[in-house]
C-alpha positions as CSV (number, residue, x, y, z in Angstrom):
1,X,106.4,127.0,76.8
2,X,109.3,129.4,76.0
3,X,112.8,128.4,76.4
4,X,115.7,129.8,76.1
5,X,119.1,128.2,75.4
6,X,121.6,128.0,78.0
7,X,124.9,128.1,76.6
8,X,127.0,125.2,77.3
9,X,124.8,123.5,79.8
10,X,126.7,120.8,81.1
11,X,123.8,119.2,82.5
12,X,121.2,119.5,79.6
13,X,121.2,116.1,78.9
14,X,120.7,114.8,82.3
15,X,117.9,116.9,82.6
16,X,116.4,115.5,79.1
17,X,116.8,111.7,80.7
18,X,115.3,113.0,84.0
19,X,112.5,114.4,82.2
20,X,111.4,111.1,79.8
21,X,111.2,109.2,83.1
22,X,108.6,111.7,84.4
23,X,107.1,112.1,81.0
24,X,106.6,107.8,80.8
25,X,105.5,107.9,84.4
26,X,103.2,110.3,83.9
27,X,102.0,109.5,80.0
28,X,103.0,105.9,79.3
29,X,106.0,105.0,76.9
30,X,103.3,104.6,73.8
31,X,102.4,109.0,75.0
32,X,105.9,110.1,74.9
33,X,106.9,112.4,72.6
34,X,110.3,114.8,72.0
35,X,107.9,117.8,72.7
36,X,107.0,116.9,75.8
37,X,110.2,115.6,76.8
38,X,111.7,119.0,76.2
39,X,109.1,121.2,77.3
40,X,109.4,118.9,80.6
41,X,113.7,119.3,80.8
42,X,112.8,123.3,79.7
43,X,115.3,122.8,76.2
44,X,114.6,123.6,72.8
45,X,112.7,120.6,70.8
46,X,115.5,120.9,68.4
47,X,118.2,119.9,70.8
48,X,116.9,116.3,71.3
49,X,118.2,114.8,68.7
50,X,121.9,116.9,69.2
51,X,122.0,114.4,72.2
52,X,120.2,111.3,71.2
53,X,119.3,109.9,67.3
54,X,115.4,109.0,68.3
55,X,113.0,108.6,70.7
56,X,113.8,104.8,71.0
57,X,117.4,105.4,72.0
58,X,116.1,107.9,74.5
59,X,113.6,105.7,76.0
60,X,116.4,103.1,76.1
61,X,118.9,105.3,77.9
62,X,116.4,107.2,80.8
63,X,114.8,103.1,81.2
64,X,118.4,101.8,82.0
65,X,119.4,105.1,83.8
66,X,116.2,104.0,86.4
67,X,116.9,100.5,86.2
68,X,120.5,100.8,87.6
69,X,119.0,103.1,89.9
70,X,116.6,100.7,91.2
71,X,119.7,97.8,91.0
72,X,122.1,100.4,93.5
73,X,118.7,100.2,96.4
74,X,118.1,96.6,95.5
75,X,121.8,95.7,96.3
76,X,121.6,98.4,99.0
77,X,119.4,96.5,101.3
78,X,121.9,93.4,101.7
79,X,124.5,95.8,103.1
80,X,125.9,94.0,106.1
81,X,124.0,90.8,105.4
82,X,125.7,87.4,107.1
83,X,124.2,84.5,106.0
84,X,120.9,83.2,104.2
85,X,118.7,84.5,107.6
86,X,119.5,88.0,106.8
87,X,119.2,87.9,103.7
88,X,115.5,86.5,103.8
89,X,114.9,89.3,106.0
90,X,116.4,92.0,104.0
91,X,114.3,90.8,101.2
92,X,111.5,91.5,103.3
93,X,112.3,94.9,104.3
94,X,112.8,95.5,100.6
95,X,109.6,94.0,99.7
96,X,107.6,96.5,102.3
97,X,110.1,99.6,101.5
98,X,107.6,102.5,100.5
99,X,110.0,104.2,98.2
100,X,111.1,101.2,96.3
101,X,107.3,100.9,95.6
102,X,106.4,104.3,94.9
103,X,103.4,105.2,92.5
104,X,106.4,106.5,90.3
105,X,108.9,103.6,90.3
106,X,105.3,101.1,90.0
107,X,104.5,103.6,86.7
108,X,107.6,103.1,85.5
109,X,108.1,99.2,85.9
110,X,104.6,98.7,84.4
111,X,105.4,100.7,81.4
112,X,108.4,98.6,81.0
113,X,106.7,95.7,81.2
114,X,103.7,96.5,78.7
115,X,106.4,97.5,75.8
116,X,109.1,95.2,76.7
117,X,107.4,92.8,74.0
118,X,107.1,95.5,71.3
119,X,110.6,97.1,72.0
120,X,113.4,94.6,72.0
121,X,116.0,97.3,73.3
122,X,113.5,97.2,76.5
123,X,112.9,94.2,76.5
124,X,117.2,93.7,77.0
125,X,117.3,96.4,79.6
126,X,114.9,94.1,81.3
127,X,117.0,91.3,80.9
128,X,120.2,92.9,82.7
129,X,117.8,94.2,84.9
130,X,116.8,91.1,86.4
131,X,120.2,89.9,86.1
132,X,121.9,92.0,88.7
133,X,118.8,91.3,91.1
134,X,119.5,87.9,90.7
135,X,123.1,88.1,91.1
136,X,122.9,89.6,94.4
137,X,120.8,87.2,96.0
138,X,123.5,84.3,94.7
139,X,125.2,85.6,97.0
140,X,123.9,83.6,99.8
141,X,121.0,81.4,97.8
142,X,122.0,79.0,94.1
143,X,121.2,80.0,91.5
144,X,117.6,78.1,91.2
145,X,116.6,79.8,94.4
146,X,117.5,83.1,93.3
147,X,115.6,83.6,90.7
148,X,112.7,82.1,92.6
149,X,113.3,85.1,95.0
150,X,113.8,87.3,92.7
151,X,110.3,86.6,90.9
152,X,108.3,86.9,94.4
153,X,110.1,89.9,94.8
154,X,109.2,91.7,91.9
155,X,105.3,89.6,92.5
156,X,105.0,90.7,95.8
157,X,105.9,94.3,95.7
158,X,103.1,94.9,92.9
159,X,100.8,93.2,95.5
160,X,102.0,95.1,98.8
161,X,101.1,98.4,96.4
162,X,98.1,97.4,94.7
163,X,97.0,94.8,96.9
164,X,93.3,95.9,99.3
165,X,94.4,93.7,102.0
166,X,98.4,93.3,101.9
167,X,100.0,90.8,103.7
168,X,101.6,91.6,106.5
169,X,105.2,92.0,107.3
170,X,105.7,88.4,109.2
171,X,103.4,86.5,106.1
172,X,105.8,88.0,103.8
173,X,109.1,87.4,105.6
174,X,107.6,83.3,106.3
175,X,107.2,83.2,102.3
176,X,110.6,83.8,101.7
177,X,112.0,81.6,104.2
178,X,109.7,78.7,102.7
179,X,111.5,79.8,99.5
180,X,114.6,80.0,100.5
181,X,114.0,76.5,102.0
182,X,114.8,78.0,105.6
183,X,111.6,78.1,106.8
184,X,110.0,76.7,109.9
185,X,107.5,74.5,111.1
186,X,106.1,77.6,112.8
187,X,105.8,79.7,109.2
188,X,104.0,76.8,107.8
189,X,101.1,76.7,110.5
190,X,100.7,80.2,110.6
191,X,100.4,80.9,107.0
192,X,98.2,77.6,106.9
193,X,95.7,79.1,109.6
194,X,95.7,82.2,107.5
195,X,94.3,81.0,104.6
């Protein structure tokens, strides 16, 4: 692929972060290379490092770049939330949101994953990651509970988009109550006479 420079493109380096995260989703973080990065954002190959010293600061940037992306929805779905009861039900609605658990976004959370062990600048984006998720839900849970939560959460939406037989919507929204510790006598018997 032929490109041609653009001359003082204010947005070439944008377009290089938007390009490693299609470039990981689509080839996996151990696949990604400045070539295809570049061919992908349409710059020269030799402009890569002008804007970032290696491919593990690159990675590093376009994986925070989607993480705080993913943090702004996260935090979006407790928008106007009251009280514990909402909140369990917004983390069901978040659990069963489509987009949040797009075959891009799951790419891109499984790559993260996989080489968070091998990459310890992942591995801290990870971290903060989970931080801010958690941070929002002690909002209306402690601390302990929050991080319960926020495990299931990140559990759960893996099995809503992998799962054959997904639970459904009410199953789901039960769990978190039980979690949460506001659940009823009701959830409890119907989960029970689901199993």
């Amino acid at each position: 692929m032929i490109t041609t420079r653009r001359p003082n493109d204010p947005v070439r380096r944008e377009r290089i972060l938007l390009a490693t995260l299609e470039t990981i989703a689509e080839f996996g973080v151990s696949k990604v290379t400045h070539r295809k990065i570049a061919e992908r954002a349409g710059v020269p190959l030799g402009s890569m490092t002008y804007y970032f010293t290696g491919i593990d600061a690159l990675l590093q940037e376009a994986l925070t770049r989607f993480t705080l992306d993913m943090s702004q929805r996260y935090h979006g779905f407790f928008a106007g939330v009251s009280g514990p009861g909402s909140a369990c039900e917004a983390i069901t609605t978040l659990i069963m949101d489509p987009h949040m658990t797009s075959p891009r976004n799951m790419e891109l959370m499984y790559q993260m994953y996989a080489f968070a062990s091998r990459k310890p600048a992942l591995k801290e984006v990870m971290q903060d990651w989970m931080q801010r998720s958690q941070q929002t839900l002690e909002r209306w849970f402690d601390p302990r509970t929050a991080r319960a939560l926020d495990a299931f959460i990140e559990g759960m939406t893996l099995h809503v988009a992998t799962d054959r037989q997904p639970l459904h919507r009410e199953d789901i929204g039960a769990i978190v109550r039980r979690i949460a510790g506001i659940g009823t006598n009701a959830d409890d018997q119907g989960l029970r006479g689901k199993q």
